[in-house]
C-alpha positions as CSV (number, residue, x, y, z in Angstrom):
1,X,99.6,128.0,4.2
2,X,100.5,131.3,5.5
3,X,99.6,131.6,9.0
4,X,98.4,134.7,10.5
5,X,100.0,134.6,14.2
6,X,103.7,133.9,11.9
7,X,102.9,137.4,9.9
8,X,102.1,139.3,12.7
9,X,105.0,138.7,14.5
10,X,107.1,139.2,11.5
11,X,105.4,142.6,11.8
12,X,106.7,143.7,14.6
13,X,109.8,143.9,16.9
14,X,110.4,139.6,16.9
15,X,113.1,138.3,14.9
16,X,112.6,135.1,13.5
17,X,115.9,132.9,14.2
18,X,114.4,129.8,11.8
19,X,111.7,128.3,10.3
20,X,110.6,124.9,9.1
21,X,107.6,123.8,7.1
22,X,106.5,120.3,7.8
23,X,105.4,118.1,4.6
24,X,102.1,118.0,6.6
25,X,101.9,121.8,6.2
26,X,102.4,122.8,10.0
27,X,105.1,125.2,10.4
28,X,107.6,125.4,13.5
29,X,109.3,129.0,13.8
30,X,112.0,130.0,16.6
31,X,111.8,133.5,17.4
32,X,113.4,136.3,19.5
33,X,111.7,139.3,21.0
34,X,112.1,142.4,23.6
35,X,110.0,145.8,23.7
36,X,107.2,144.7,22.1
37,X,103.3,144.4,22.5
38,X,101.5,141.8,20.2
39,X,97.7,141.1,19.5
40,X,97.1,138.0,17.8
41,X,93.7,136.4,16.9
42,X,93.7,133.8,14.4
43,X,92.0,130.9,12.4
44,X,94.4,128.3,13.4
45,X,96.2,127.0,16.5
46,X,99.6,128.1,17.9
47,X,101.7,126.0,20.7
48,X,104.2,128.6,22.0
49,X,107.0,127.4,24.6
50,X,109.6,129.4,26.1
51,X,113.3,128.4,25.5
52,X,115.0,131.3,27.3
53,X,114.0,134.1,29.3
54,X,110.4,135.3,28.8
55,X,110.4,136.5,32.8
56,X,109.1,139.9,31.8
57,X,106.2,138.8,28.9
58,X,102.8,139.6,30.4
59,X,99.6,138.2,29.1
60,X,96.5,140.4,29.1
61,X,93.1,139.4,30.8
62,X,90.3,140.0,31.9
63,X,91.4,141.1,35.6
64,X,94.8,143.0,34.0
65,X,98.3,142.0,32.9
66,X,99.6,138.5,34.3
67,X,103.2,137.4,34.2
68,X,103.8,134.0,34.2
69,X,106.8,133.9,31.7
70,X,109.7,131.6,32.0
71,X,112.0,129.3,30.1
72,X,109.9,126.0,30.2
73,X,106.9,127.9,29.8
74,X,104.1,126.6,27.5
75,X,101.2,128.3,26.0
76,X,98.5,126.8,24.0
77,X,96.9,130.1,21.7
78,X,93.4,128.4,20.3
79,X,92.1,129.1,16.8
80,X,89.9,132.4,17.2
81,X,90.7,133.5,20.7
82,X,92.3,136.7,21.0
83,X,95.8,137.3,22.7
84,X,97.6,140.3,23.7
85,X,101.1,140.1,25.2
86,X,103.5,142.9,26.2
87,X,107.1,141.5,26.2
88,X,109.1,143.7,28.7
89,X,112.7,142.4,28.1
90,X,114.5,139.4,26.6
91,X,112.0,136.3,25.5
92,X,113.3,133.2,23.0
93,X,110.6,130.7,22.1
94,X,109.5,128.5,19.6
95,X,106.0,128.2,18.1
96,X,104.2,125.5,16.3
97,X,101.3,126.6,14.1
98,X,98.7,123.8,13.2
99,X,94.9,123.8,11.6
100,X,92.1,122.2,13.0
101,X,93.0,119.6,10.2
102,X,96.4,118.8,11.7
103,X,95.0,117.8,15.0
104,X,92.3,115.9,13.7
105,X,94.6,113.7,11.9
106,X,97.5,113.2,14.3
107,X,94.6,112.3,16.3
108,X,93.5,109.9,13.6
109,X,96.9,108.3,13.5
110,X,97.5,107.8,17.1
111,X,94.2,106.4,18.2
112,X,93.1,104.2,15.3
């Protein structure tokens, strides 16, 4: 499955440091990134965390641009919500990329 957040990124300024596609079909990506602004919106999930940096990436809402970047930092990115991030300096983070599909079954599997 080619996941949209994945090719946008690949778009623009990130670099993707490695990839990994799961026999279940999600797909875990480590990526770089600096001097960039990314919109995303797309029809499946994305768990972002940051690994190193990320203290200048700014999240756009409603009331304006909100930093709350940092290594530790995790973001969940629902299926069809729109995200817009400027990235100011230095940012390493991993994402995992799932389907609706995914979480119903590792749901499945851990509760019945």
């Amino acid at each position: 499955m080619a996941y949209g957040t994945f090719e946008t990124l690949r778009q623009k300024n990130a670099v993707l440091r490695g990839t990994v596609n799961l026999n279940s079909g999600i797909q875990l990506a480590a990526w770089y990134n600096n001097l960039d602004t990314i919109t995303v919106q797309s029809d499946h999930h994305t768990l972002s965390l940051y690994i190193a940096d990320g203290y200048e990436s700014y999240q756009k809402t409603p009331h304006g641009w909100k930093n709350g970047g940092g290594p530790d930092r995790f973001c969940l990115m629902p299926k069809g919500d729109e995200s817009t991030w400027d990235i100011r300096g230095d940012l390493s983070f991993v994402h995992l990329y799932c389907t609706d599909e995914h979480l119903r079954r590792v749901g499945e599997q851990i509760w019945d």
